[in-house]
C-alpha positions in Angstrom: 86.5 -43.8 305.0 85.0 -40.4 306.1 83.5 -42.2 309.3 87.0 -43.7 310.5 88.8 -40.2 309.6 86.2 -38.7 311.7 86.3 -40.5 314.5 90.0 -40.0 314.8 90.1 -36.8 314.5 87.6 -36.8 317.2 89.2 -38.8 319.2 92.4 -37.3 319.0 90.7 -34.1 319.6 89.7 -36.0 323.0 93.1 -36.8 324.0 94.6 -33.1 323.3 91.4 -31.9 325.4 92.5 -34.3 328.0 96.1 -33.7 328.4 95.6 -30.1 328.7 93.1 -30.9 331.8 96.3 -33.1 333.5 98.4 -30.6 332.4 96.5 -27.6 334.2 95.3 -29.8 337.0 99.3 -30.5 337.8 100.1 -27.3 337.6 98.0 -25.6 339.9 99.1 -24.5 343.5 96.8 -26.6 345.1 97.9 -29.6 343.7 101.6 -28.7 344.3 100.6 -28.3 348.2 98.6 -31.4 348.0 101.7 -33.3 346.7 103.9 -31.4 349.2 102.1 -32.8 352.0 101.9 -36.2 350.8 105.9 -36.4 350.4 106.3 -34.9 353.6 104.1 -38.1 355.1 105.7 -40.6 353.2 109.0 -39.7 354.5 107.7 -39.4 358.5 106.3 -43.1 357.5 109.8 -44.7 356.0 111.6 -43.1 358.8 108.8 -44.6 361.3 109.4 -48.2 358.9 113.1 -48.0 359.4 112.8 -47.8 363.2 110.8 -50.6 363.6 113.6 -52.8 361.7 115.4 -52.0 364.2 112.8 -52.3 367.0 112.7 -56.1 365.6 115.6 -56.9 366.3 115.4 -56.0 369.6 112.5 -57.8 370.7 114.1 -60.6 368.9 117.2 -60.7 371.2 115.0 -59.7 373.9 112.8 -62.8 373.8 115.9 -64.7 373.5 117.4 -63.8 376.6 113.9 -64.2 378.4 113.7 -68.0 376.7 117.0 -68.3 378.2 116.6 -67.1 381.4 112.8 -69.0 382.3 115.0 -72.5 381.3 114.8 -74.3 384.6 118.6 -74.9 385.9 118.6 -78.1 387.6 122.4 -78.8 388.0 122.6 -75.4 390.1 119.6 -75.9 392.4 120.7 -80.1 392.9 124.1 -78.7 393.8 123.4 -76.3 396.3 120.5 -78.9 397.5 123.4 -81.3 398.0 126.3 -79.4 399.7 124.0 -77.7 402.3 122.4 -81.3 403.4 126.1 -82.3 403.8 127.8 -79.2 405.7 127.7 -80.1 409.2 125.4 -77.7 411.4 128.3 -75.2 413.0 127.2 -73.7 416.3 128.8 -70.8 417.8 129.3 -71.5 421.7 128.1 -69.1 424.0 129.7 -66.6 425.6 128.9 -65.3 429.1 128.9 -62.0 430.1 131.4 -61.4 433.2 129.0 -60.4 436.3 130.7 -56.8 436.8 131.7 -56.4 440.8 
């Protein structure tokens, strides 16, 4: 029993020794900088992330209008096609210039 009683105690010693390492380790300046920075970065990134949502949708409508536009439109180009074979050829008769005396 002295062998388990021992081992947690040194165990447990172990843990205290280790949460006061975390303990000082989050506490120090540098680690408040450190942390500083990396919040700073993560919000410049789920700005960046929120634009691009946005930027999506964009494209989206974009490629869209592009499908639309690139679709071949046969009833316009057969109609004009057709009305300018049947339109008559209109000529403009000449004038003459008056011979000045």
């Amino acid at each position: 029993m002295a062998g388990k009683e021992q081992q947690k105690d040194l165990l447990t010693r172990l843990s205290d020794v280790g949460e006061e390492a975390l303990s000082r380790v989050a506490g120090s300046p540098a680690t408040a900088r450190l942390l500083g920075g990396m919040r700073e970065r993560l919000d410049d990134v789920q700005k960046k992330v929120r634009g691009l949502d946005a930027l999506e949708k964009r494209v989206a409508k974009l490629e869209k209008r592009v499908d639309e536009l690139s679709k071949p439109k046969r009833a316009a180009a057969a109609t004009r096609t057709r009305a300018s074979a049947t339109k008559p050829a209109t000529t403009r008769p000449a004038t003459r210039k008056k011979p000045s005396s």
